[in-house]
C-alpha positions as CSV (number, residue, x, y, z in Angstrom):
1,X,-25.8,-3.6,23.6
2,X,-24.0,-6.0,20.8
3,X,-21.8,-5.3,18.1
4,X,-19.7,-6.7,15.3
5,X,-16.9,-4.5,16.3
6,X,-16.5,-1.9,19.3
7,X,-13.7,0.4,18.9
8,X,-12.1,1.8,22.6
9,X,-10.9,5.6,22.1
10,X,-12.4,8.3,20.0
11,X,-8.9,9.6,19.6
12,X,-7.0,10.0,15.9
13,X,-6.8,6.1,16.3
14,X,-9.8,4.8,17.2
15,X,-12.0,6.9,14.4
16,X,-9.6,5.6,11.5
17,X,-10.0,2.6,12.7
18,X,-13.5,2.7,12.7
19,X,-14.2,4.7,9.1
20,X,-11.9,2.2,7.1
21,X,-13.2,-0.6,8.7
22,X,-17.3,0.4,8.2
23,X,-15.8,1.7,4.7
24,X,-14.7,-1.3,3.9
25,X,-17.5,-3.9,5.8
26,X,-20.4,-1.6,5.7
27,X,-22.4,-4.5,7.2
28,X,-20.4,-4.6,10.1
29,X,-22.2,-3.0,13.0
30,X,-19.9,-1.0,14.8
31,X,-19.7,1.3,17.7
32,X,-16.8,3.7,18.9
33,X,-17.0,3.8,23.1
34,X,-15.0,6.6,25.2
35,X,-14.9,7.7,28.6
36,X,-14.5,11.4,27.1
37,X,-18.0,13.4,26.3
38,X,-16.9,13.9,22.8
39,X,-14.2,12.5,20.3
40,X,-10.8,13.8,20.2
41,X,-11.0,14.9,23.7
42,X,-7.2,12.7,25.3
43,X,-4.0,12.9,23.8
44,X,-4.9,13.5,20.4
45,X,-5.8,16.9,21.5
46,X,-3.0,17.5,23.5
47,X,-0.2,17.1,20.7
48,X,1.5,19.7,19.0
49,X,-0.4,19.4,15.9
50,X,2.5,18.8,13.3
51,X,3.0,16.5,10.5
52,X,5.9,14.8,8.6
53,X,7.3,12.1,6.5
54,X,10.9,12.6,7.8
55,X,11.4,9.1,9.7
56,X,14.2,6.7,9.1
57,X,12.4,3.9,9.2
58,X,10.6,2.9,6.4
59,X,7.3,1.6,8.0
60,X,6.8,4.7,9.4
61,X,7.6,6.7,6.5
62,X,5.0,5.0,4.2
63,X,2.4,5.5,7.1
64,X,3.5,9.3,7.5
65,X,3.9,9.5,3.8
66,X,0.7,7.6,3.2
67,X,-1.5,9.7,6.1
68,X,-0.3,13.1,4.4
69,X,-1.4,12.1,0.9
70,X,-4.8,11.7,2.5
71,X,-4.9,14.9,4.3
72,X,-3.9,16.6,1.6
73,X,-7.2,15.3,-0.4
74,X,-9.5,15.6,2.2
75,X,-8.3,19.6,2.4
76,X,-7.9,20.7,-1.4
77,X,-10.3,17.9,-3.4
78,X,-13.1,17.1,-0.5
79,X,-12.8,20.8,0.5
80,X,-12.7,20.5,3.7
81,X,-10.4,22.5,6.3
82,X,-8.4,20.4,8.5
83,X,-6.0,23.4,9.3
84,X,-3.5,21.6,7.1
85,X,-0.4,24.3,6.1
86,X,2.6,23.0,4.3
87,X,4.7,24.9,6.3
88,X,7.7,22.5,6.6
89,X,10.0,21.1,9.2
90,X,13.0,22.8,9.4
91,X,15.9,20.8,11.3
92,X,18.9,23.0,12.6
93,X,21.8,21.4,12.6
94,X,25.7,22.5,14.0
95,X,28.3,20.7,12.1
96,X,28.7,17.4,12.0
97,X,24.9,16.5,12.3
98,X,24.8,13.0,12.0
99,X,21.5,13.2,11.1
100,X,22.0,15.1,7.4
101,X,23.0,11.9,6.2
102,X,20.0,10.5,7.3
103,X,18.0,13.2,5.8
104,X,19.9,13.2,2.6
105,X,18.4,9.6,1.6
106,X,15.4,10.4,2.5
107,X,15.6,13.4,-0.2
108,X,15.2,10.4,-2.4
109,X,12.2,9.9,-1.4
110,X,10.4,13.2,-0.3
111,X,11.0,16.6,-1.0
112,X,13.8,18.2,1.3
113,X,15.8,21.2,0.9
114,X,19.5,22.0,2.2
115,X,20.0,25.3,3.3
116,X,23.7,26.7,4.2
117,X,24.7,29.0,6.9
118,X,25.0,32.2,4.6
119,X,20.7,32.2,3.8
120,X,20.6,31.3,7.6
121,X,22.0,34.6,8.1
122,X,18.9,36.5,6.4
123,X,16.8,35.6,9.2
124,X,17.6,38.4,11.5
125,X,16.0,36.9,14.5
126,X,18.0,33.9,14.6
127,X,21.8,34.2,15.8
128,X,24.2,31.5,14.7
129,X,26.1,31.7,17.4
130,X,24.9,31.5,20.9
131,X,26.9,33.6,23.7
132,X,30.0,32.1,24.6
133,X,28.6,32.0,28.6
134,X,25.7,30.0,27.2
135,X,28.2,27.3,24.6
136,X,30.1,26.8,27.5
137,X,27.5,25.9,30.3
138,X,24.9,24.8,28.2
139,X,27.1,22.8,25.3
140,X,25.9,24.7,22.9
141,X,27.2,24.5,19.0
142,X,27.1,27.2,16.5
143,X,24.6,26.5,13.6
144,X,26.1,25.6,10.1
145,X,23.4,24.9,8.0
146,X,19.4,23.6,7.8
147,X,17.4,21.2,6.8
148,X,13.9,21.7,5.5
149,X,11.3,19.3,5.0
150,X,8.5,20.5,3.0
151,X,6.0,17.8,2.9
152,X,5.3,18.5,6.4
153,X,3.6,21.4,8.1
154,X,1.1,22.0,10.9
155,X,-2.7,20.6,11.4
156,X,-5.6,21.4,13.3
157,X,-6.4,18.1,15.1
158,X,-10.3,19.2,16.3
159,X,-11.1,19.9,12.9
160,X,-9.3,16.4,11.2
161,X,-11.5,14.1,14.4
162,X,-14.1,16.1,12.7
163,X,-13.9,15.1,9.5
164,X,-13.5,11.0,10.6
165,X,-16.3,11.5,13.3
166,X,-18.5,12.8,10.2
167,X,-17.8,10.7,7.8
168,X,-18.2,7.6,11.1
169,X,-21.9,8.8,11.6
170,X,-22.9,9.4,7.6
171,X,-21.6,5.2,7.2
172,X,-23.5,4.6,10.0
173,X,-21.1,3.6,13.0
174,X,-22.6,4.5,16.2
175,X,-20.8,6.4,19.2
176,X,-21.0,6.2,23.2
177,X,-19.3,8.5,24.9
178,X,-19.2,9.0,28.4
179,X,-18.5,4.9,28.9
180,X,-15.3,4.4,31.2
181,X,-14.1,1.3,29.5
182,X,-12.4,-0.5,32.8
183,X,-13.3,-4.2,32.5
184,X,-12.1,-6.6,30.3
185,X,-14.1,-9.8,31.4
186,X,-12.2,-13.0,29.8
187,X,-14.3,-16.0,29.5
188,X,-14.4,-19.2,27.9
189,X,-15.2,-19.8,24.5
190,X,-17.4,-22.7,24.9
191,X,-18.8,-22.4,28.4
192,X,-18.9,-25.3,30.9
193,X,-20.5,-23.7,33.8
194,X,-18.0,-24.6,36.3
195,X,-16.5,-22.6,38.8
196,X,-12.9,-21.0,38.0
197,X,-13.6,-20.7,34.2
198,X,-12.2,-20.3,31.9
199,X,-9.2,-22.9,32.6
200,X,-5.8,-22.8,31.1
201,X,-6.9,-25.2,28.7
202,X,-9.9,-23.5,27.5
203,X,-9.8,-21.1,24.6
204,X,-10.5,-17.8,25.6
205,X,-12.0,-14.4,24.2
206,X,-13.3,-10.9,26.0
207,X,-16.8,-10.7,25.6
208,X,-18.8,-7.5,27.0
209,X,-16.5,-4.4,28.3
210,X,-18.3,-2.5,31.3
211,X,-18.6,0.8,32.7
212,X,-20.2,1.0,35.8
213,X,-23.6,-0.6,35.4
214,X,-23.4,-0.8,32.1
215,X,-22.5,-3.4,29.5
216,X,-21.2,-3.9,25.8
217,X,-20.9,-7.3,23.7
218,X,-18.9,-7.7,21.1
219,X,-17.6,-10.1,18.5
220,X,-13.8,-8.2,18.3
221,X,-12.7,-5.4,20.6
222,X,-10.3,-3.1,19.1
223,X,-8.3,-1.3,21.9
224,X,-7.0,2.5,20.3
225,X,-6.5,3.3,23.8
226,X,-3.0,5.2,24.0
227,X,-1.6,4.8,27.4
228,X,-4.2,3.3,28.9
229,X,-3.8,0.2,26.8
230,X,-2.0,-1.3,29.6
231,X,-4.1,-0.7,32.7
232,X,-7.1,-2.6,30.5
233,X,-4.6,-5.4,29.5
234,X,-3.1,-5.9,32.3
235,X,-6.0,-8.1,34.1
236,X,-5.6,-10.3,31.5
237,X,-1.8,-10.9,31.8
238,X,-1.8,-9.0,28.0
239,X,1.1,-6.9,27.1
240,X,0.7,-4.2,25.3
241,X,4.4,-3.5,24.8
242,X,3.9,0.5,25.5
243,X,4.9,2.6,28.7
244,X,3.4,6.4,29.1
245,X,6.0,9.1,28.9
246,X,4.3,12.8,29.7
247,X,5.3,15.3,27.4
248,X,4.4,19.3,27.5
249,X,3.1,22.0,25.0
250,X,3.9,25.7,25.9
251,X,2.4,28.6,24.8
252,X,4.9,31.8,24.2
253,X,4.1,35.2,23.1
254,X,6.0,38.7,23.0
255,X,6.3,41.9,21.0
256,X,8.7,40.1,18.4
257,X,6.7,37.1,18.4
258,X,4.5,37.8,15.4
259,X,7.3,38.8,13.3
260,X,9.1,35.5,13.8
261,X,5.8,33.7,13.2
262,X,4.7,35.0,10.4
263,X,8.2,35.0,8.6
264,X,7.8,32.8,5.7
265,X,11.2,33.7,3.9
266,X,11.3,30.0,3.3
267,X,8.2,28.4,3.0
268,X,5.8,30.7,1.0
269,X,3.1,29.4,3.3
270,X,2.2,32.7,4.6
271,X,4.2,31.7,8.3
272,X,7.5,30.0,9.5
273,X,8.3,26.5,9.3
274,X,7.8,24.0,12.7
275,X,11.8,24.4,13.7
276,X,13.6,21.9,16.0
277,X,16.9,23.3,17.6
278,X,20.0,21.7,17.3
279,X,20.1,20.7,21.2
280,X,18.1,18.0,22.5
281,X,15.1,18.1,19.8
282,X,13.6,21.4,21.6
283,X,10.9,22.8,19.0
284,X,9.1,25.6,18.0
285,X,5.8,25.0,16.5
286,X,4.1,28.2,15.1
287,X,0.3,28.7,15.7
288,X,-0.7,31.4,13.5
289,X,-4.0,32.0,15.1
290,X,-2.9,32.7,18.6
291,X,0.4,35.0,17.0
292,X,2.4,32.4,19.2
293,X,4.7,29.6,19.1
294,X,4.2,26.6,20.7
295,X,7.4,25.2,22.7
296,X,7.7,21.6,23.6
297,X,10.5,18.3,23.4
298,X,10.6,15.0,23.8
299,X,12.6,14.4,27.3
300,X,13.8,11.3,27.8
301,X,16.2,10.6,30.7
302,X,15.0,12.1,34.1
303,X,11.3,11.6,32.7
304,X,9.3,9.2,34.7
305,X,7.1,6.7,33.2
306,X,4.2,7.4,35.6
307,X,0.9,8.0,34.2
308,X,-1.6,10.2,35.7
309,X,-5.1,11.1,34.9
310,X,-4.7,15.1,34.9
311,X,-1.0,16.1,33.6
312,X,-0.4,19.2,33.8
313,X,2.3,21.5,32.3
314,X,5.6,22.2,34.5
315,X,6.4,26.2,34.7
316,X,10.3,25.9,36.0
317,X,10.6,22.8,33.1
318,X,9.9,25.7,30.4
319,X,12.0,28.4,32.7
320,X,15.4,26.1,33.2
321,X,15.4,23.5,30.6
322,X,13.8,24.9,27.4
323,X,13.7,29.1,27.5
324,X,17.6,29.2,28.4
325,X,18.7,27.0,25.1
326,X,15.6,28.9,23.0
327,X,16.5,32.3,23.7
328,X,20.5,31.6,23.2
329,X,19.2,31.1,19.3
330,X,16.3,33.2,18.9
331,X,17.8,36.4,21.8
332,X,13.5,37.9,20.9
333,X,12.4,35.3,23.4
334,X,14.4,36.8,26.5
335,X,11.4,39.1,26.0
336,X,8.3,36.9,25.8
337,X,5.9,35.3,28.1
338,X,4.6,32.0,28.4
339,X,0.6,32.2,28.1
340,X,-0.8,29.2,28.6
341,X,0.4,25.1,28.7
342,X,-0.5,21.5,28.5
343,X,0.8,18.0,29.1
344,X,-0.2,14.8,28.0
345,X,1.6,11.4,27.2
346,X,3.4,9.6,24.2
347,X,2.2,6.0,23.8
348,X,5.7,4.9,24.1
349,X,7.5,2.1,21.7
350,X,10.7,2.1,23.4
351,X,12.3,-0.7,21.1
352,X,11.7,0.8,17.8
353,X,9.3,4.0,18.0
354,X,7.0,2.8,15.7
355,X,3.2,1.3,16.3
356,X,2.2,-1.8,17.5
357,X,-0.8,-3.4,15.4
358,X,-1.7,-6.8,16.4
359,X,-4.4,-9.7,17.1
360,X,-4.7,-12.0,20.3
361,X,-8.0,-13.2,21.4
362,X,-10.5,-11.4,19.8
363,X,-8.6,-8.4,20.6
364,X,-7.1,-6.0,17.8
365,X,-4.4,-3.9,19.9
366,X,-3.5,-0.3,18.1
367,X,-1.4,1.6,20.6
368,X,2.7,2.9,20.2
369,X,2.6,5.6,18.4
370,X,5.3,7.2,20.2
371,X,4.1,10.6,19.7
372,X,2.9,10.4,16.1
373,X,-0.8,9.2,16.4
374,X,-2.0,11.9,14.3
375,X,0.4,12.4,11.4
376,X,0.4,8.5,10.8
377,X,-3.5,8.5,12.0
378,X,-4.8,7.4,8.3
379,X,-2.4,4.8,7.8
380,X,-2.8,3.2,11.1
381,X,-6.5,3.3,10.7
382,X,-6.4,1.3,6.8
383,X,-3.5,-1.3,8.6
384,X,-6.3,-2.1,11.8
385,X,-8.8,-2.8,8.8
386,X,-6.2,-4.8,7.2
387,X,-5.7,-6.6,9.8
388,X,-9.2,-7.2,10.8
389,X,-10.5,-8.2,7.1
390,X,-7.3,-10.6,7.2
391,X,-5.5,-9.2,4.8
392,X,-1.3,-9.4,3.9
393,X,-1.0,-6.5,2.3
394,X,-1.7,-2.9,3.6
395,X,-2.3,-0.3,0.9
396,X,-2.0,3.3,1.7
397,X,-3.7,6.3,-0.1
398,X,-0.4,7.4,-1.9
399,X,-0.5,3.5,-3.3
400,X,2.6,2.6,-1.1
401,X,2.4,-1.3,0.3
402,X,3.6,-3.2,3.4
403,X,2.7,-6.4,5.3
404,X,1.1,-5.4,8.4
405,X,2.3,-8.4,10.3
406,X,5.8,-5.9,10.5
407,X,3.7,-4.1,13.1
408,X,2.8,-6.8,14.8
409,X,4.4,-8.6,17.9
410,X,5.6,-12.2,16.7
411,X,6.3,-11.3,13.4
412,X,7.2,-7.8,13.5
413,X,10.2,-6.4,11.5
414,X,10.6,-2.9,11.8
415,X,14.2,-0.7,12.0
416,X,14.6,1.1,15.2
417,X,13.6,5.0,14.3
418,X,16.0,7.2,14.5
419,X,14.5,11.0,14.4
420,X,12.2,11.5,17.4
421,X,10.6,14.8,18.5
């Protein structure tokens, strides 16, 4: 099997890498492989479905920023449903929040709202103050006021690898699934024949990728691989400048539950805006649907960066590190029950959180997303074709611009992020 271009990972990544780049080439033959039976089957659908364009950095703003404007179109002028809900992010701060300054530029630049402790009050599920037992074992801070960012909201990721996988197969990109992509086989550009090729002085390029038995040629590999961009890579003494970090999804219901879900006293949106505590990024992500709320946070210290095929959700994490901070704010979930869970893994920038996009061989690496594969999925996908056609410019669907060598490795110049979840 030979192909202009074979794309590694029918996640978020790898299909808008493949649509812009057959968009944009359509007489490039390309193929989309994945060890998966179907797209959309790893980490993208292990997230917790949100979006935003809050990020301090501005490359990953105008991807965010960028990403959303195409959702949006794809949802109210192609008309089709991508679960996309402009519910907002609302940030709870105590006072002092060093991040409201942060979020007050960014005001400049996206729609966000201040909200002060007296409209906080309205909600009558949330208390201000936590118990003084729980402040003074857990460090807990009374809430003074809220942030809400409204250009964000939540997204069903099945139904938006849809809509890619779709529109892949009507430009005519084909897809293998079921192919563990394990080998990278480096060989000489211009063969000799001699044993121990290719030597240090030869120039070098991957040729075919094999799984099992079988075997793929192409002219450029383009690795949206997630976490496993380094296990391929490393046989080829390739960095891919990522490191796994697991992270978990819980489902909670309860009596009250609903209520709290469906409270849209600040959003109009029909349900309650994706909330992130005050303490340690712990969030609440409402799923409408299942009359839930997904619970989840982006643990850092004490979190391992071992990667395992199977993750799989920790019960006494959600019991002793999130449910005893959640239920000091919201006292209704001292009466829930957590119904289901899931783990995956970030893609891990540690230096700046924001993707790595770059060229060595006749490789195109996409991996680093840190978390935010899917709500800066469109933009990565036009800055692979960018980078692919050869281009110095990257232009998003909301018009903004950027050099996509800032993503890369030698040239890159990107400000660390500053608001992870």
């Amino acid at each position: 099997m030979k192909y202009d271009v074979v794309v590694i990972g029918a996640g978020i990544v790898g299909l808008t890498s493949a649509y812009h780049i057959k968009k944009n080439n359509p007489d490039v033959a390309i193929a989309v492989v994945d060890r998966a039976p179907t797209y959309g089957q790893g980490n993208t659908a292990k997230s917790a479905a949100g979006f935003r364009d809050v990020f301090t950095s501005d490359v990953n703003f105008k991807l965010s920023n960028g990403s959303i404007s195409f959702y949006r179109e794809i949802q109210e002028t192609v008309g089709r449903d991508i679960g996309l809900k402009f519910s907002g992010y609302m940030f709870l701060m105590n006072r002092g929040d060093r991040r409201i300054e942060k979020l007050k530029e960014l005001s400049r630049k996206t729609r966000i709202s201040f909200i002060d402790a007296s409209d906080l009050r309205e909600i009558d599920y949330l208390s201000l103050v936590p118990d003084a037992e729980s402040a003074g074992i857990m460090g807990l801070r009374e809430i003074d006021s809220a942030v809400l960012a409204r250009n964000c909201g939540i997204i069903d990721p099945v139904l938006l690898c849809k809509y890619y996988y779709d529109e892949c197969m009507a430009l005519g990109v084909e897809f293998i699934f079921n192919f563990d992509a394990r080998d990278l086989e480096l060989e000489p550009v211009n063969r000799l024949d001699f044993p121990g090729e290719p030597f240090i002085w030869q120039d070098k390029r991957i040729r075919i990728i094999k799984s099992g038995s079988r075997e793929i040629e192409a002219e450029t590999f383009i690795l949206a691989t997630d976490v496993w961009t380094t296990a391929l890579l490393d046989l080829t003494g390739i960095d891919s400048h990522v490191r796994p970090k697991k992270r978990q999804v819980f489902q909670v219901g309860g009596d009250k539950i609903p209520e709290m879900v469906f409270d849209d006293s600040f959003t109009g949106e029909g349900i309650c805006p994706f909330t992130i505590l005050p303490r340690d990024g712990i969030y609440l992500r409402p799923a409408p649907l299942e009359k839930s709320f997904w619970v989840g946070v982006a643990d850092d210290i004490g979190r391992d960066f071992s990667l395992s095929e199977d993750p799989q959700p920790e019960i006494p994490f959600y019991d002793m590190n999130l449910l005893q901070v959640i239920r000091s704010y919201f006292p209704a979930f001292s009466r829930t029950k957590m119904t289901s869970g899931w783990a995956g893994y970030y893609s891990y920038n540690t230096i700046d959180k924001a993707p790595y996009i770059f060229r060595t061989l006749n490789l195109l690496i996409a991996t680093g997303t840190s978390g935010s594969g899917i709500l800066k999925g469109d933009g990565i996908g036009r800055t692979v074709e960018a980078v692919y056609s050869g281009r110095s410019s990257v232009k998003l669907h909301n018009g903004l611009e950027f050099d996509p060598a800032m993503l890369g490795v030698k040239g890159r110049n990107v400000e660390p992020e500053e608001i992870i979840l």
